[in-house]
C-alpha positions as CSV (number, residue, x, y, z in Angstrom):
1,X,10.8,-10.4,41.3
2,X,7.2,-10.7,41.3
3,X,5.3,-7.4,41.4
4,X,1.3,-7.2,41.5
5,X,0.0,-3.7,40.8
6,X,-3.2,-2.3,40.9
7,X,-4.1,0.4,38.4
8,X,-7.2,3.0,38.0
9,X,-8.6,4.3,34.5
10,X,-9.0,7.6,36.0
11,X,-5.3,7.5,37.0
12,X,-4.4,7.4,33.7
13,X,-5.9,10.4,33.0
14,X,-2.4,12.2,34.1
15,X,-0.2,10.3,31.5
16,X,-2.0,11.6,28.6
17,X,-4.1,14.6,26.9
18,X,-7.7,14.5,27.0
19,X,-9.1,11.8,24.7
20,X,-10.3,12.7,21.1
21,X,-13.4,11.6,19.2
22,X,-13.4,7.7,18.2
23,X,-13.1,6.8,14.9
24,X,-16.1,5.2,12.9
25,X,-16.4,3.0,10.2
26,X,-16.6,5.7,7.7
27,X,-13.1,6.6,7.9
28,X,-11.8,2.2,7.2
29,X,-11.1,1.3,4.1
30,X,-11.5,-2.8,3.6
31,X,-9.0,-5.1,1.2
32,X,-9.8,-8.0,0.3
33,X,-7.9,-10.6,-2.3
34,X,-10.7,-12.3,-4.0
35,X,-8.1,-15.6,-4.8
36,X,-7.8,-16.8,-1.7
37,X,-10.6,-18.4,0.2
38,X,-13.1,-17.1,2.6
39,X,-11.5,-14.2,2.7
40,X,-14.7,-12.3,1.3
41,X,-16.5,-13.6,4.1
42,X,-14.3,-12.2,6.2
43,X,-14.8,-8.6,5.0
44,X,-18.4,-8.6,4.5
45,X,-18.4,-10.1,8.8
46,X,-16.5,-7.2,9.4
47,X,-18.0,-4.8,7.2
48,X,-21.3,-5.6,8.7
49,X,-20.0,-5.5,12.2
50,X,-18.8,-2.1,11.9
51,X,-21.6,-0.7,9.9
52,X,-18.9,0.3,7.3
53,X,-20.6,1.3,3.7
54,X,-20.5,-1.4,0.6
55,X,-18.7,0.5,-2.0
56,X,-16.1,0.7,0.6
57,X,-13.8,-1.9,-0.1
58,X,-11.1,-3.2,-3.1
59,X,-11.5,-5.8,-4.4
60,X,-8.0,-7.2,-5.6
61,X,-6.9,-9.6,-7.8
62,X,-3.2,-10.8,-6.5
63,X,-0.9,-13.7,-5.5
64,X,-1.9,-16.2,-3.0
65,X,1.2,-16.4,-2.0
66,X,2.3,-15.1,1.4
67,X,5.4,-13.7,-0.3
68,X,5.3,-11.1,-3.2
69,X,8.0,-9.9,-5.2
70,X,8.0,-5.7,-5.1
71,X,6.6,-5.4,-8.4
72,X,3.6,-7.2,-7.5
73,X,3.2,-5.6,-4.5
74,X,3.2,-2.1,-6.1
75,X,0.5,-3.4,-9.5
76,X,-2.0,-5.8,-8.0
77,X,-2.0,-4.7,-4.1
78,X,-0.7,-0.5,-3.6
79,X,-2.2,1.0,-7.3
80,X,-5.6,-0.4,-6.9
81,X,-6.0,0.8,-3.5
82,X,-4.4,4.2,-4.6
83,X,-7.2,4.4,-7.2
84,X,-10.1,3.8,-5.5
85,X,-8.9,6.4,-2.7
86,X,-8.3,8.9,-5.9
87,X,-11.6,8.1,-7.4
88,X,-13.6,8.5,-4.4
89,X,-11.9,11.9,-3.3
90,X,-10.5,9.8,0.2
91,X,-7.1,10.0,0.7
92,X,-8.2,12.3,3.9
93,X,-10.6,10.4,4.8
94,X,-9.8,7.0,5.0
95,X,-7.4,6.7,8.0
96,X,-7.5,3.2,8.5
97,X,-6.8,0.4,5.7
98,X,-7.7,-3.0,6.8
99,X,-6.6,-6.4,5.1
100,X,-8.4,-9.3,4.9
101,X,-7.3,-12.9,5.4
102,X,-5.5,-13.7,2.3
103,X,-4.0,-10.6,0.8
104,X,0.3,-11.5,1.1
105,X,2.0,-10.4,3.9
106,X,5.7,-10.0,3.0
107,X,7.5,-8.2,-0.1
108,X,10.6,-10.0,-0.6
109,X,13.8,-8.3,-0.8
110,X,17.5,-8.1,0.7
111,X,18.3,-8.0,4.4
112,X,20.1,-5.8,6.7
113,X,19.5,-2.8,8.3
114,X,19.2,-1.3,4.6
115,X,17.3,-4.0,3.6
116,X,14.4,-4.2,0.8
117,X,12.0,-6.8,2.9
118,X,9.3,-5.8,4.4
119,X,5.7,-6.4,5.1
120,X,2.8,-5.6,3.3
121,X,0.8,-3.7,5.8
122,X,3.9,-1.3,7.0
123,X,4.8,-0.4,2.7
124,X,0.5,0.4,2.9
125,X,0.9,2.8,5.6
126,X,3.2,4.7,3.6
127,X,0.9,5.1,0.7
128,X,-0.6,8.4,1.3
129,X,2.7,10.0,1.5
130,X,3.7,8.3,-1.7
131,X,0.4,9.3,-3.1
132,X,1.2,13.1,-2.0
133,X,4.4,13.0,-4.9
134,X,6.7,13.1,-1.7
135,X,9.7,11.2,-1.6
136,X,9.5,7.7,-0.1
137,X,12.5,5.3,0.5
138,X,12.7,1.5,-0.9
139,X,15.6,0.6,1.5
140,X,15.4,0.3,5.2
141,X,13.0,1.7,7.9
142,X,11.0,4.7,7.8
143,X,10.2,6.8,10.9
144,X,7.0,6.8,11.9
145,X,5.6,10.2,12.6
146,X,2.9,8.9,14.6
147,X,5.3,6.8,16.8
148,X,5.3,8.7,20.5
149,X,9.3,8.4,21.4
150,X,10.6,8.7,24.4
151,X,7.5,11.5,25.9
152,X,4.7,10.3,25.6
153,X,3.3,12.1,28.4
154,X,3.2,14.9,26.2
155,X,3.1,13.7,22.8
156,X,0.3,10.9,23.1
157,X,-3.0,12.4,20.5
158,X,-5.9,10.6,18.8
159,X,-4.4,10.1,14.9
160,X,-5.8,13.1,12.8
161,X,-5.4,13.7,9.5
162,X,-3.5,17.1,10.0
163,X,-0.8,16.3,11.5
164,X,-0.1,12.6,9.9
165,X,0.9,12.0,6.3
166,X,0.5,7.9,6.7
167,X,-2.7,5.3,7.0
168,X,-3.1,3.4,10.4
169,X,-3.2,-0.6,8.3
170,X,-3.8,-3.5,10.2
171,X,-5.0,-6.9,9.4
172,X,-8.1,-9.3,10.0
173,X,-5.9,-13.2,10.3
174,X,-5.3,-15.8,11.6
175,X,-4.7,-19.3,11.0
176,X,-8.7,-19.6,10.0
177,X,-11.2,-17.5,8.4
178,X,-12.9,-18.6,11.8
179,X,-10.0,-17.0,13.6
180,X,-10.1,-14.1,11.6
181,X,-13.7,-13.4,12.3
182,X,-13.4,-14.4,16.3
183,X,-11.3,-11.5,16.1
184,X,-14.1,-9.0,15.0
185,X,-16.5,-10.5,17.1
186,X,-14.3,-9.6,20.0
187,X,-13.4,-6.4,19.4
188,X,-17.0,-5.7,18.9
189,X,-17.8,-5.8,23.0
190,X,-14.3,-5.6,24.7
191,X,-13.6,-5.5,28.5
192,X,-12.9,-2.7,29.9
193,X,-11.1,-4.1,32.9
194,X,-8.8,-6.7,33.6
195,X,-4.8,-8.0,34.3
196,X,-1.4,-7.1,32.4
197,X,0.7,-9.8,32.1
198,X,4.9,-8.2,31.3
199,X,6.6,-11.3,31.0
200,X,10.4,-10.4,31.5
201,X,13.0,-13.1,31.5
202,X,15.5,-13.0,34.5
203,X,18.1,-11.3,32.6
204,X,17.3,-7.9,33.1
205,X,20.3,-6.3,31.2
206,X,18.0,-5.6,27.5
207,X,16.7,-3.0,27.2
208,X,13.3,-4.6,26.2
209,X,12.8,-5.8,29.8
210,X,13.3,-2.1,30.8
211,X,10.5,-1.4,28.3
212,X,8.0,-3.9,30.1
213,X,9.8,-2.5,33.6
214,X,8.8,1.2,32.5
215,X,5.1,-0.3,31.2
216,X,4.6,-1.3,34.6
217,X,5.7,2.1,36.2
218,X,3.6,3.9,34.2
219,X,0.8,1.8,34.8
220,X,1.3,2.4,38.4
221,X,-1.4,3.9,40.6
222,X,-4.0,3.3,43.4
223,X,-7.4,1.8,42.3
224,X,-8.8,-1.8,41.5
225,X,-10.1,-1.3,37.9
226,X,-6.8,-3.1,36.6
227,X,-4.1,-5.5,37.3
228,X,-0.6,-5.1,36.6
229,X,1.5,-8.5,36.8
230,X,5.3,-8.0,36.0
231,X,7.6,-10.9,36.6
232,X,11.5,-10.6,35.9
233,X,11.8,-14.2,37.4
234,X,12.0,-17.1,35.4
235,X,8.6,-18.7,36.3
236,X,6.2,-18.9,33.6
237,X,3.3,-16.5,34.2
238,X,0.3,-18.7,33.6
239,X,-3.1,-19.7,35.2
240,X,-4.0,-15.9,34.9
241,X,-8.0,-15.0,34.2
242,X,-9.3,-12.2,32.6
243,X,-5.9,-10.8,30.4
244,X,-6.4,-7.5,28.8
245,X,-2.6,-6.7,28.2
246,X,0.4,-9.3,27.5
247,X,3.8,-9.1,26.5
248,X,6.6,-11.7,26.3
249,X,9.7,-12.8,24.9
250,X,7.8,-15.7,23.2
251,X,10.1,-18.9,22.0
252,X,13.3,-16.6,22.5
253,X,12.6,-17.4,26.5
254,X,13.8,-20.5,27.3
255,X,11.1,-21.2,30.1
256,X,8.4,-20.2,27.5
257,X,8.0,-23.3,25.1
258,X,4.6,-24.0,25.1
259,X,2.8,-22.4,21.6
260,X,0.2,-20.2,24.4
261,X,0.5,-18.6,27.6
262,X,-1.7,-20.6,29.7
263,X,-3.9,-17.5,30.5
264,X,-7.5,-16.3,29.7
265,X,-8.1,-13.2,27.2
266,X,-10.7,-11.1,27.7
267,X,-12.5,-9.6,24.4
268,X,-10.2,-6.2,23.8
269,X,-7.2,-7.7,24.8
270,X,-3.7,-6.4,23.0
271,X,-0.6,-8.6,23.3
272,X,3.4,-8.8,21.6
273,X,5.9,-10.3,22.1
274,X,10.2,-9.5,21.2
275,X,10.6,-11.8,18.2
276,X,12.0,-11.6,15.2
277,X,9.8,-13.3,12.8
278,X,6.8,-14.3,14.9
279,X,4.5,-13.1,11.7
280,X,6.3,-15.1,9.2
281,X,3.5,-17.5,8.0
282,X,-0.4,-17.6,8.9
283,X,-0.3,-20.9,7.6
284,X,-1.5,-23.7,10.9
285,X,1.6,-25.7,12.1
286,X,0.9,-29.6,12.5
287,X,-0.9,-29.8,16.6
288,X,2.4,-31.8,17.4
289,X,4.8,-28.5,16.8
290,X,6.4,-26.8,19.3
291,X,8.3,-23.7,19.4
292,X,12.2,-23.2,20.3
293,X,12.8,-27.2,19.2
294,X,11.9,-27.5,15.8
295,X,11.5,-25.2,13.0
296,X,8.2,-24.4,11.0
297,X,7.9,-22.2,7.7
298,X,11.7,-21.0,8.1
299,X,12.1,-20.8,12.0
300,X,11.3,-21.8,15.2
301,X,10.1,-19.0,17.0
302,X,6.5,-18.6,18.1
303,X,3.8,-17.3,15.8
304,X,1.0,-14.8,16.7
305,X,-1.2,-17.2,15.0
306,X,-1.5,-18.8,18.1
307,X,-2.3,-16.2,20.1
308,X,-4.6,-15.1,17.6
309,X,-6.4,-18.6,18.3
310,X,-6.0,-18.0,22.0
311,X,-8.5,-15.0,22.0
312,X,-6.3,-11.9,21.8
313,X,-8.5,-8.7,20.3
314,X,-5.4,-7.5,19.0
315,X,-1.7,-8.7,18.2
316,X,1.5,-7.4,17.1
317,X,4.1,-9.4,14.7
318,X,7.0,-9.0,12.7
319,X,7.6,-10.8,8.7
320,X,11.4,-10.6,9.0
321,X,14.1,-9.3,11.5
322,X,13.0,-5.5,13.0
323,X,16.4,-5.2,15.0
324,X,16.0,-4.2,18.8
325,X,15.3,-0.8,18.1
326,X,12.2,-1.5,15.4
327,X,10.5,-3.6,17.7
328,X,6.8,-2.7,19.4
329,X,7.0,-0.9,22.8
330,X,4.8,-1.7,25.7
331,X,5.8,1.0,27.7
332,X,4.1,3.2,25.1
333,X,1.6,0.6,23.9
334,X,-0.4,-0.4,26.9
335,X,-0.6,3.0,28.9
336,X,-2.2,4.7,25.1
337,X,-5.0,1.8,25.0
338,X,-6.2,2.4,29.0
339,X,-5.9,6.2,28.2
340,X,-8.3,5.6,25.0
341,X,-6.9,4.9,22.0
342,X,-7.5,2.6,19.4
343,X,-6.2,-0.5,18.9
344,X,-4.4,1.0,15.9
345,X,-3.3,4.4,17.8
346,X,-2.0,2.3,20.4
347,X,0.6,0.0,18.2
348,X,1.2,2.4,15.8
349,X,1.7,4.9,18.4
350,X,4.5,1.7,19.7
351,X,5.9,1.7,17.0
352,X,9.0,3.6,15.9
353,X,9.0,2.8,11.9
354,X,7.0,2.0,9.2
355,X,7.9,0.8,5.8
356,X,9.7,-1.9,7.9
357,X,8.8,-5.1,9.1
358,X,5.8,-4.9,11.7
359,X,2.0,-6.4,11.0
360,X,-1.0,-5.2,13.5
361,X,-3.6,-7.9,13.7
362,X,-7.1,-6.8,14.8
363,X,-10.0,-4.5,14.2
364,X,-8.6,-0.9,14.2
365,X,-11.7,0.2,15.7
366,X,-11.2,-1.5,18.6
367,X,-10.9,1.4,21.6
368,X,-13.1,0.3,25.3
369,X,-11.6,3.1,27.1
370,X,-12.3,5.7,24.7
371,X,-15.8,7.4,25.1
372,X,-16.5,10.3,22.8
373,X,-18.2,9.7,19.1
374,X,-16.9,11.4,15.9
375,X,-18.9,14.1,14.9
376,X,-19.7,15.7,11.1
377,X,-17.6,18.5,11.4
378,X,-14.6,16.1,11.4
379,X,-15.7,15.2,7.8
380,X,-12.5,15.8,4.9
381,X,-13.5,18.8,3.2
382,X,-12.3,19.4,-0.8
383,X,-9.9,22.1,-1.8
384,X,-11.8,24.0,-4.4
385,X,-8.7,24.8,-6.2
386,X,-7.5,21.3,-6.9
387,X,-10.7,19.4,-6.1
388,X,-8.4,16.9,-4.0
389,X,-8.9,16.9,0.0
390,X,-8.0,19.3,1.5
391,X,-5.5,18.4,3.6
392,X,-3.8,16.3,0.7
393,X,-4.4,18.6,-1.5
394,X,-1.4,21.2,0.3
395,X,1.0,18.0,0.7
396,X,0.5,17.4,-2.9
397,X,1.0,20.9,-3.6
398,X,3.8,21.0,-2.0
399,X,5.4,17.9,-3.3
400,X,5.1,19.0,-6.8
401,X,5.9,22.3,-6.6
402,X,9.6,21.1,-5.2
403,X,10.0,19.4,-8.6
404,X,9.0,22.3,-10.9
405,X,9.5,25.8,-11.7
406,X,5.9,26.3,-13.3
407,X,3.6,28.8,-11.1
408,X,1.4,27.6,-8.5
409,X,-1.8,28.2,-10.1
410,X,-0.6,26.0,-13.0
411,X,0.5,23.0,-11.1
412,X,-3.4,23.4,-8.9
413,X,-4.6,23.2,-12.3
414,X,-2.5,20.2,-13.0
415,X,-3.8,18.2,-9.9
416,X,-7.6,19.5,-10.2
417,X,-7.1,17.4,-13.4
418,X,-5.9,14.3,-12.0
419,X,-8.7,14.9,-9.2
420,X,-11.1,14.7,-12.5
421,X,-9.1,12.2,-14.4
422,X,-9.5,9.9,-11.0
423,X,-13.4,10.2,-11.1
424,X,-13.7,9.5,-14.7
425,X,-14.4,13.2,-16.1
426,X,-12.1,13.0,-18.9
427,X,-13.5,16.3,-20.5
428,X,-13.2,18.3,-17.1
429,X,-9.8,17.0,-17.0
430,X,-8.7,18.2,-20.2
431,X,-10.0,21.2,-19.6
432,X,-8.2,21.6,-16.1
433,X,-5.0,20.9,-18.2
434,X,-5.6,23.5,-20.6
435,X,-6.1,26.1,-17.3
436,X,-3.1,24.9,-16.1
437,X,-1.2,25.5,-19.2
438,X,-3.0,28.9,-19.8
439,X,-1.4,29.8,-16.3
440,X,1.9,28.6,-17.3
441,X,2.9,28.7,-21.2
442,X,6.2,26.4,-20.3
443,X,4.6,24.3,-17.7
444,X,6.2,20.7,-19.6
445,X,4.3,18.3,-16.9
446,X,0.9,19.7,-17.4
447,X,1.5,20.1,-21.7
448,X,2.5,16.2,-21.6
449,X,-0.4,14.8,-19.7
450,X,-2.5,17.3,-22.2
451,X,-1.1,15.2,-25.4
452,X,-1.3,12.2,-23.7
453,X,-5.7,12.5,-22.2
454,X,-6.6,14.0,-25.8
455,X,-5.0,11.1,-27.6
456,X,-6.9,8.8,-25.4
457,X,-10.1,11.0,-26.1
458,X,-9.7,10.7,-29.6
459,X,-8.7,14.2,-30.3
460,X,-5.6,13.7,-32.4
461,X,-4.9,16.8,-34.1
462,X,-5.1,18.7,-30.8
463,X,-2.9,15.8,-29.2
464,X,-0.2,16.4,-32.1
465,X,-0.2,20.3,-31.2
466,X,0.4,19.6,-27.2
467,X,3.0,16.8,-28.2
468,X,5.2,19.8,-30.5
469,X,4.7,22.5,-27.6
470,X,6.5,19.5,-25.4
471,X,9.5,18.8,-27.5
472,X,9.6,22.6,-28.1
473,X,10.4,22.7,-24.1
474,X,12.5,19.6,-23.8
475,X,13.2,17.9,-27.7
476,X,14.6,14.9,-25.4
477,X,11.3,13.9,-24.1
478,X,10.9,10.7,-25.4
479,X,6.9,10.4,-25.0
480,X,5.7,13.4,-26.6
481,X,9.0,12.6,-29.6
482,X,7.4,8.7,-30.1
483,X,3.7,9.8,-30.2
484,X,4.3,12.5,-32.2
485,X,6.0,10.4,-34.8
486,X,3.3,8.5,-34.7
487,X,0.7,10.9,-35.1
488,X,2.1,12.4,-37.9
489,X,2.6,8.8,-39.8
490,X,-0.4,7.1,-39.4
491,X,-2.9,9.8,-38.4
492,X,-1.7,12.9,-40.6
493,X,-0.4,10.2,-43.6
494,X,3.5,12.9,-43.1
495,X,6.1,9.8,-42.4
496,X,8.4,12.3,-44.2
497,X,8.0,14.7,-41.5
498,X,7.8,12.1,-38.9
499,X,10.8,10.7,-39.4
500,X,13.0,12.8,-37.4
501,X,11.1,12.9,-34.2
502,X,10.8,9.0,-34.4
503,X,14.7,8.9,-35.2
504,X,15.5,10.8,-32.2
505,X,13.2,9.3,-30.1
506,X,14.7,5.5,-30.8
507,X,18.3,7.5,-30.3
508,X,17.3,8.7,-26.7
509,X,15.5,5.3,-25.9
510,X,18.3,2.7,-26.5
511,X,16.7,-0.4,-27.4
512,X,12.9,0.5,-26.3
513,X,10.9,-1.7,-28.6
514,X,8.0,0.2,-28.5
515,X,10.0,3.0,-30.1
516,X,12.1,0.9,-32.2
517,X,8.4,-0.2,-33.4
518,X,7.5,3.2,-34.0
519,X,10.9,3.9,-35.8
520,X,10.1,0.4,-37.5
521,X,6.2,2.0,-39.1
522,X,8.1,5.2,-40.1
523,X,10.2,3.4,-42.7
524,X,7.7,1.0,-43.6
525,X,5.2,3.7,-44.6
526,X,8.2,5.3,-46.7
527,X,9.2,1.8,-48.6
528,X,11.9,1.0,-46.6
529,X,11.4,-2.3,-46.1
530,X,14.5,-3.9,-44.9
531,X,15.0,-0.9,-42.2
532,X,11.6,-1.9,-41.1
533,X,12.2,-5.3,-40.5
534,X,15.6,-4.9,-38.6
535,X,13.9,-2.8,-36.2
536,X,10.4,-4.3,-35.9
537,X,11.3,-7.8,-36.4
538,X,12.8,-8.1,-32.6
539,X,9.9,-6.2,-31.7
540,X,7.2,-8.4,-32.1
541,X,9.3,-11.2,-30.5
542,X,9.3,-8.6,-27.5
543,X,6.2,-7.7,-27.6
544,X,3.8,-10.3,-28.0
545,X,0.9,-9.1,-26.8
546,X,0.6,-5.8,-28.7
547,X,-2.1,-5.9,-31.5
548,X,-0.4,-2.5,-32.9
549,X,3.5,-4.6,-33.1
550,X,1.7,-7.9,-34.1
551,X,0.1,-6.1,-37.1
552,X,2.9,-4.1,-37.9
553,X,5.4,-7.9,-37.9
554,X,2.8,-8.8,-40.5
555,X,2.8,-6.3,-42.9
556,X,6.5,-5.7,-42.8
557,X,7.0,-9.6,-43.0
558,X,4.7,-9.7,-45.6
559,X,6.3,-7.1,-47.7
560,X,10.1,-8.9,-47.6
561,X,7.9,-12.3,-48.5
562,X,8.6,-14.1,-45.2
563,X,4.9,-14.7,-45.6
564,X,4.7,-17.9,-43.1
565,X,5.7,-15.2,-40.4
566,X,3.4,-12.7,-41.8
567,X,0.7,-15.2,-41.2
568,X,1.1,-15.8,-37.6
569,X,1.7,-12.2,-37.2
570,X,-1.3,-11.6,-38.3
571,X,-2.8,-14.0,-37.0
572,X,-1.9,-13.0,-33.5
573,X,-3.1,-9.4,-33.9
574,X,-6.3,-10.0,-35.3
575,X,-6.7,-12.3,-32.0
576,X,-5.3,-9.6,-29.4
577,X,-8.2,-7.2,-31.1
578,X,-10.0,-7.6,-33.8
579,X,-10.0,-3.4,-35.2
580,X,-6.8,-4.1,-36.9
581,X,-8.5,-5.5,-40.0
582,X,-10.3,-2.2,-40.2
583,X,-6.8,-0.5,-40.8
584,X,-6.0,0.7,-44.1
585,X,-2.9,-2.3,-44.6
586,X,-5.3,-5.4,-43.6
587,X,-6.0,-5.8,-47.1
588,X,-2.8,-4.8,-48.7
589,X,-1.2,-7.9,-46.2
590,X,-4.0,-10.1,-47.0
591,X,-3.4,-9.9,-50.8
592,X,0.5,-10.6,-50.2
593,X,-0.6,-13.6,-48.5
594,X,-2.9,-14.7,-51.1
595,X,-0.1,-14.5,-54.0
């Protein structure tokens, strides 16, 4: 059946509470991957476009690759964005992250249900709940608090940083940096009228086609502002001008082969369709390609690519298999958009997890039915007690007081450090951590970090007194048990005393070659040569990079007369930093060498 529906703003009205500020470009934090090409072109279009501020953007130095393993997901893509939301006091702030062309898509993993893939942009919008200290899962899909369920009559609000622990992400790509741009341009002066297209196959039985069924019912009413168009036949809907809203079942309709509707976008316009893979690749298939008969980069189903090139504003897509129940709900989607969300508040909003499998394509900004401008007052305020915002200040409050007994004035202390530490105030910091320890005498988290920031600052002897009131409160803390060897060795010239802690240390780590290495220097600085060697000998094969394990290979090599291997040793450590021949042993290796 073949219904036409006609659809007022103002009708709307009744589906949803009263609309809230918009959002500006103060509150978008930009990504871009300086390997790939164009893609800082892309930024700074968009950047401009939205009048968002320079120094807001990261700059990251990752893969190419549209696939990343986990680990370089979290290093080169999640930590620097973490830092420069920690070093600029943001984590309230910032609601929406956007990615440029080029930053990977997809962290591989295992399948399933409980599966480790997902997609880039849905990990990202759980970073300021992983940031908070709060529990996050690896495996499977996370519900998304911002996701409206079943009532969203009551439920639908503009996303605030109260009541929402996650970041709205969405992405700026396409199968062109031309694409990606079009894309800003658009959303820059979107239409504020126009038709939805709910393309249902005949088979009414899924319960996706009573999604679009229940899109259309709620987008029911008298007026002439908008067009509802849903078909349940198996025509094609095509030849359509003016689009503001489509939906589909892409390739997985048989009667839908072509790559693009045959339809008109207007600027502002949202589409999705039920796939399973349909954001696997932004790479451009060959012209000749055609979805549902041949496969391209792993499948054969459609790609939002193309309607991306066909002049949506704003697309939804999935990197692997969402299952029926992950998938992006029109019923929930379109009705949010007329009422006056953003692009981002209305697929997020859609969709029921995060951490899962879903990208967002298009300008989060993007909102034509939404009238009202954000005002200063909405601003993130700082918690004086923790010098973190406010509002992430009480999660991360929260979050760590679940893991320790130490009082709550100590663990504020603690976190008013790392809110120092984060802007590069070292000696604030340090003194934050000495308040928080003040507070609490057995606080072990806060004692730790103390050692760990004076070491760095160069403050040894006080680093060696906060590493001793550490193994006082746990003697199996590993850290504070290796640097204290350490310190004792080299800095305090007591390897007699060091001994033990470095003993026990290499006892708790089982196999750590940075330990064994510290182990290793203990015995060397008592004569014991041939202990030395056993344990810093596979060291330095493990550890190539380390000036500190290089040097050590040397003069330990050098004192057993395996002097070729002393050589390159040294060698090696004298390239990864040049200090070591400043160290009291340079010459003492250099003169076994000579001999």
């Amino acid at each position: 059946m073949l219904r036409w529906l006609s659809v007022s703003c103002l009708a709307l009205l009744c589906l949803c509470p009263a609309p809230a500020r918009a959002q500006t470009g103060a509150q978008v934090l930009v990504v871009v991957n300086e390997e790939a090409p164009d893609a800082v072109r892309v930024a700074e279009h968009y950047m401009a476009a939205r009048q968002i501020p320079d120094g807001q953007v990261v700059r990251l130095t990752t893969a190419r690759a549209e696939e990343v393993e986990r680990l370089v997901f979290e290093q080169t893509i999640q930590a620097p964005i973490a830092q420069w939301l920690s070093a600029n006091s943001a984590q309230d702030r910032i609601r929406y992250i956007v990615l440029t062309r080029g930053v990977p898509l997809r962290i591989r993993g295992t399948t399933g249900r409980q599966g480790t893939v997902a997609s880039v942009d849905s990990e990202l919008a759980l970073l300021y709940r992983r940031m908070t200290g709060a529990a996050v899962p690896v495996n499977g899909p996370v519900p998304n608090p911002f996701f409206l369920g079943e009532d969203a009559a009551s439920a639908a609000s503009a996303f605030n940083r109260a009541d929402h622990d996650i970041y709205l992400v969405t992405r700026l790509d396409g199968f062109s940096a031309e694409d990606a741009m079009a894309l800003v341009d658009r959303a820059a002066a979107p239409a504020k009228s126009g038709t939805f297209l709910l393309d249902a196959p005949s088979d009414m039985t899924d319960p996706r086609n009573g999604w679009l069924a229940r899109a259309a019912e709620r987008l029911e009413a008298p007026g002439k502002d908008l067009v509802v168009v849903h078909d349940t036949t198996s025509r094609v809907l095509q030849g359509h001008e003016a689009v503001i809203g489509y939906f589909s079942w892409g390739s997985n309709d048989q009667t839908l082969r072509r790559r693009v509707p045959e339809v008109k976008f207007v600027p502002g316009a949202l589409a999705g369709m039920f796939l399973s893979s349909d954001a696997r690749t932004f790479a451009e298939p060959p012209a000749q390609w055609e979805p549902g008969k041949a496969n391209y980069a792993g499948s054969g189903q459609s790609l939002i690519g193309d309607l991306v090139r066909a002049g949506v504003t704003g697309v939804s897509g999935v990197v692997a298999e969402p299952f029926t129940d992950g998938a992006i709900r029109p019923d929930l989607l379109f009705p949010a958009y007329v009422h006056g969300a953003t692009l981002a508040e209305a697929y997020y909003g859609a969709m029921p997890y995060i951490g899962w499998q879903t990208i967002v394509v298009g300008d989060p900004l993007c909102a034509p039915f939404r009238t009202e401008v954000l005002t200063e007052e909405d601003a993130a305020p700082l918690d004086p007690d923790t010098g973190l915002p406010a509002h992430f200040s009480a999660r991360r409050v929260t979050a760590v007081m679940r893991t320790t007994k130490a009082s709550e004035p100590a663990v504020k202390g603690l976190l008013r450090a790392e809110s120092r530490f984060a802007r590069d105030d070292r000696p604030g910091g340090i003194d934050a951590l000495k308040e928080a320890v003040a507070a609490d005498a057995g606080f072990l988290a806060a004692w730790r970090r103390l050692g760990l920031e004076l070491e760095t600052a160069e403050r040894h002897a006080e680093a060696l007194e906060a590493y001793r009131k550490v193994v006082a409160l746990d003697r199996n803390d590993i850290i504070a048990l290796n640097n204290l060897a350490y310190g004792l060795a080299v800095r305090e010239k007591q390897p007699e005393e060091a001994l033990g802690f470095a003993t026990r240390a290499a006892t708790l780590a089982k196999g750590n070659h940075t330990v064994n290495d510290t182990l290793g220097w203990v015995h060397y600085l008592l004569g014991n040569h041939e202990e030395a060697l056993r344990l810093i000998a596979p060291a330095s094969r493990a550890l190539p990079n380390s000036a500190d394990v290089q040097f050590h290979a040397a003069a330990v090599f050098s004192a057993v007369g395996r002097l070729d291997e002393a050589a390159r040793a040294l060698d090696a450590a004298v390239k990864l930093d040049a200090a070591v021949k400043d160290r009291a042993e340079f010459d003492e290796v250099q003169r076994r060498l000579k001999k």
